[in-house]
C-alpha positions in Angstrom: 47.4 -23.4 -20.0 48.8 -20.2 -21.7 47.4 -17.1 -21.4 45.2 -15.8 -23.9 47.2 -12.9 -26.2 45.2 -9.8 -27.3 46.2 -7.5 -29.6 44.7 -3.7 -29.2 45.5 -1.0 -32.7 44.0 2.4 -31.4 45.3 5.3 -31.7 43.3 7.5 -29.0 45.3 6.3 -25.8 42.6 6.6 -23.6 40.5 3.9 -25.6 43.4 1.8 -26.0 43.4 2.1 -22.1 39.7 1.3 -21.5 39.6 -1.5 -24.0 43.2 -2.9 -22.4 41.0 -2.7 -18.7 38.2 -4.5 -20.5 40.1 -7.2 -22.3 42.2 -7.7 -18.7 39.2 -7.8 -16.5 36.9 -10.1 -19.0 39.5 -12.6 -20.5 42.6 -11.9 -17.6 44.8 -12.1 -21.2 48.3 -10.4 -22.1 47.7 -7.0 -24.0 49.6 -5.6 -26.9 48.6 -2.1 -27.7 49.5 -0.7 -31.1 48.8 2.9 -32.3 49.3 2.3 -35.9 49.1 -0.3 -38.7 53.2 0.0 -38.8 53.2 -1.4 -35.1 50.7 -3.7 -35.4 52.5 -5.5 -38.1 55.7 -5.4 -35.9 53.4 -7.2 -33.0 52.2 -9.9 -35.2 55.9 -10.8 -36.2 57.1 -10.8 -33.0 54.3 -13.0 -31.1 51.3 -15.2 -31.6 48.2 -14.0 -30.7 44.5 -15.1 -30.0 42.6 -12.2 -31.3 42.4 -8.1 -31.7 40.6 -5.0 -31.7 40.8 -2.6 -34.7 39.8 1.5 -34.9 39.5 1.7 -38.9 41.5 5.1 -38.6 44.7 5.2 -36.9 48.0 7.1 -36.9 49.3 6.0 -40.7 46.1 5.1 -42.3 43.2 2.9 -42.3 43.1 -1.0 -40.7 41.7 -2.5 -43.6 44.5 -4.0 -45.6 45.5 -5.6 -42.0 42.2 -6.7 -41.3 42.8 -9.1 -44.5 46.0 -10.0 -43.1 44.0 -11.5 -39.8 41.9 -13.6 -41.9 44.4 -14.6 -44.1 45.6 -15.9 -40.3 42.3 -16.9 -39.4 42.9 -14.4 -36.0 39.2 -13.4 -35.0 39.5 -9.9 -34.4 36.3 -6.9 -34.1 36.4 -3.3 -35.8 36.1 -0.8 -33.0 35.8 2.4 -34.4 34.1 6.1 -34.8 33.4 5.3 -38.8 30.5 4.1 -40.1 29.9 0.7 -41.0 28.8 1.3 -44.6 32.3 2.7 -44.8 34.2 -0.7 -44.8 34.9 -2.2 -47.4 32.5 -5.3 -48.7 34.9 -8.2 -48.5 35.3 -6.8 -44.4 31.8 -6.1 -44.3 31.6 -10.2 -42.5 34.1 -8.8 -39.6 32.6 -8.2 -36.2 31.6 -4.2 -36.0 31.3 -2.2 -32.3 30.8 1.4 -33.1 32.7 3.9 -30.8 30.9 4.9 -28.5 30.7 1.4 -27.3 29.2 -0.3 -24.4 31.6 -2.9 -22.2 28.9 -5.1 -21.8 28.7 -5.9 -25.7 32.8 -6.3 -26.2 32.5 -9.0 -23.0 29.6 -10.8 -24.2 29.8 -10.5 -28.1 33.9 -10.8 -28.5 35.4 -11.9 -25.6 32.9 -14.9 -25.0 33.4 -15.9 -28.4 36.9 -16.2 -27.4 36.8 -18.1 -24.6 34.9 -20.8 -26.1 37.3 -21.5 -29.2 39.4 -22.9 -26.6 
């Protein structure tokens, strides 16, 4: 069985590091950090992955119009982010929402468990 594939788009390297620890220690998967929406474009056209994390604000811009890209894709991915939730946009209002700062506990049990069981 392959190893799960995680996709990370933060911008503040030392969340990008915690949530890489997390997603490592919870799902033992293979990490791709991106700091903008420019790299995490050139991640999803060079590999396959299972699911991702998304800060709204990042080094070029806002997530959102990747965020559609992902469920065009149908790749389950969770806004992590410092924004409010009233602040994303009504068609992504459906998308998974961990306000920064977030607890471990609820990115293990309410993302990463998810995860696991879509096999």
């Amino acid at each position: 069985m392959r190893k799960r594939r995680v996709l990370i788009v933060e911008d503040d390297p030392l969340v990008a590091l915690d949530l890489e620890a997390i997603v490592v220690g919870a799902a033992d998967a293979d990490v791709a950090v991106a700091s903008s929406v420019t790299e995490a474009r050139r991640a999803l056209g060079d590999a396959a992955f299972d699911a991702a994390f998304l800060d709204i604000d990042v080094l070029d811009g806002k997530t959102y119009d990747l965020a559609l890209q992902l469920l065009e894709r149908g790749l389950p991915f969770v806004f992590v982010s410092g924004a409010r939730r009233d602040e994303v946009p009504p068609m992504l209002r459906q998308v998974p929402f961990l306000p920064k700062p977030y607890d471990p506990q609820d990115i293990e049990r309410n993302f990463l468990a998810r995860l696991a069981h879509r096999g």
